[in-house]
N, C-alpha and C positions, 0 to 999 in steps of 0.2 A: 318527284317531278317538279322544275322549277317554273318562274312564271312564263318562261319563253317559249320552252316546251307545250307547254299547256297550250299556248296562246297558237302556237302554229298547228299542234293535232285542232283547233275550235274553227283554225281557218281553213285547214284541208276538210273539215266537217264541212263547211258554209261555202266551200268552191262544187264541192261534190254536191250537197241541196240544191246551187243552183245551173249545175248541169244538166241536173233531174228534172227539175224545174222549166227547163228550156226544152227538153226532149218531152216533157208533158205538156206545158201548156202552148207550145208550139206546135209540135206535129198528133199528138194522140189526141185529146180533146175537141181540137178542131174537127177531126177527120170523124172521132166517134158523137158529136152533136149534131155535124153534116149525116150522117148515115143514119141516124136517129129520127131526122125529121124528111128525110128519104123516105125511109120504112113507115113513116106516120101520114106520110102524105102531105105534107105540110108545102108550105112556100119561104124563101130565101128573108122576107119580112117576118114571120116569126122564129128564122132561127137568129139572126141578128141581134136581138138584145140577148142572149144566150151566149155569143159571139161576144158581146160586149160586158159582158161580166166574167167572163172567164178570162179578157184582157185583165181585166181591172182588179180580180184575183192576184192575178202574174204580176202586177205592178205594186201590190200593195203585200204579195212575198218578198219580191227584189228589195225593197223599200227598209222592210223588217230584215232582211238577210245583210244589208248593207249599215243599219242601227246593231246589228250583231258582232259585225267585223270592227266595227269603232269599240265595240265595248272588249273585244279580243285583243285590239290594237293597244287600248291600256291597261288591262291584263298584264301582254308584255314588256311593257313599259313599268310595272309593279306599281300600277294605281289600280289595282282589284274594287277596293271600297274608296267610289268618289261620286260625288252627285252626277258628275257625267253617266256613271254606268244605269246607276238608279232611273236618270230619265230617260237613259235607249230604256232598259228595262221596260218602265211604263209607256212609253212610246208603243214597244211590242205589243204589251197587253192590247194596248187600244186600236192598233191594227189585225191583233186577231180576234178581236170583237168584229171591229169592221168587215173581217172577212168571212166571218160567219153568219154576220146578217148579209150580205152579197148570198152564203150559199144559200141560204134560207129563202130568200127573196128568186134566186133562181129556182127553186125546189117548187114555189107555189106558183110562181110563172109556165113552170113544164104541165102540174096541176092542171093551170087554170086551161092551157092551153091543149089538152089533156093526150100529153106523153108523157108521161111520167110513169114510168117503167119501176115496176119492183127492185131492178137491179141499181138504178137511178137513185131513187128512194133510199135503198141502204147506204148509196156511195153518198150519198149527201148527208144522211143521222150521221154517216161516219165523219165526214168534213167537219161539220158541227161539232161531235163530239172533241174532235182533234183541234179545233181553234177553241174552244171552250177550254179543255186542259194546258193548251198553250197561254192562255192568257191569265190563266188561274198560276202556274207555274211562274210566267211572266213577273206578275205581280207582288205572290209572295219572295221572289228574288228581288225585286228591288228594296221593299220593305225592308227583308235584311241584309242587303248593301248599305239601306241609309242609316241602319242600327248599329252597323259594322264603322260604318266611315266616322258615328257619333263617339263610339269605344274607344276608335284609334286617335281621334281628336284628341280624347279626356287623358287617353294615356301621354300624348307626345305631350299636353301640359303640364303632364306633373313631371315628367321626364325635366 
């Protein structure tokens, strides 16, 4: 498979994440956090910062989805190992840290405010879990991008 190849199955990967992306965190989230505090009895002031983290979710995957597609874009341009990719790389990372203290902080929010539903609970360990592994993954890829790009340096000198 060449780099161009590659570069376009990474971008139909990352057009398709954020379709999925827009049909979750636009129409299901909303509708299932309204029905949530429906069910809990609550009022439209405590479901709002609930509201306003699951935006801010949404903006902080676009964010990482579109540090993704630049790092795709020089893939196919056959710059795989360049400190560009290295710092979306860790850019990622630290966006899904970011997002995982968001889920976190929504998790003890539902807690404190006490809906926080077993089914909740799991879908949150789960969120965690999956920005935790994203950012661990994240990281050790850049790591060896910048070990790559260091390799390819020493060769093209002595070349």
């Amino acid at each position: 498979m060449n780099n161009r190849k590659l570069a376009f199955l990474l971008k139909l990967f990352v057009f398709i994440l954020a379709a999925m992306g827009l049909v979750i965190f636009a129409l299901a989230i909303p509708e299932l956090l309204h029905s949530l505090i429906e069910f809990y009895g609550r009022t439209f002031n405590e479901e709002l910062p609930l509201q306003l983290l699951s935006a801010s979710a949404a903006l902080i995957l676009y964010i990482a989805l579109f540090l993704f597609w630049q790092i795709c874009t020089r893939i196919g341009r056959n710059r795989s190992f360049c400190t560009e990719n290295a710092d979306g790389l860790r850019w990622i990372c630290r966006l899904a840290l970011f997002d995982t203290a968001l889920c976190l902080l929504g998790c003890l929010y539902a807690l404190a405010i006490n809906i926080l539903h077993p089914a909740l609970m799991l879908g949150g360990l789960g969120l965690m879990t999956m920005g935790g592994l994203i950012a661990v993954a994240a990281y050790t890829l850049a790591y060896l991008v910048t070990i790559a790009e260091q390799i390819q340096t020493e060769n093209e000198l002595m070349v």
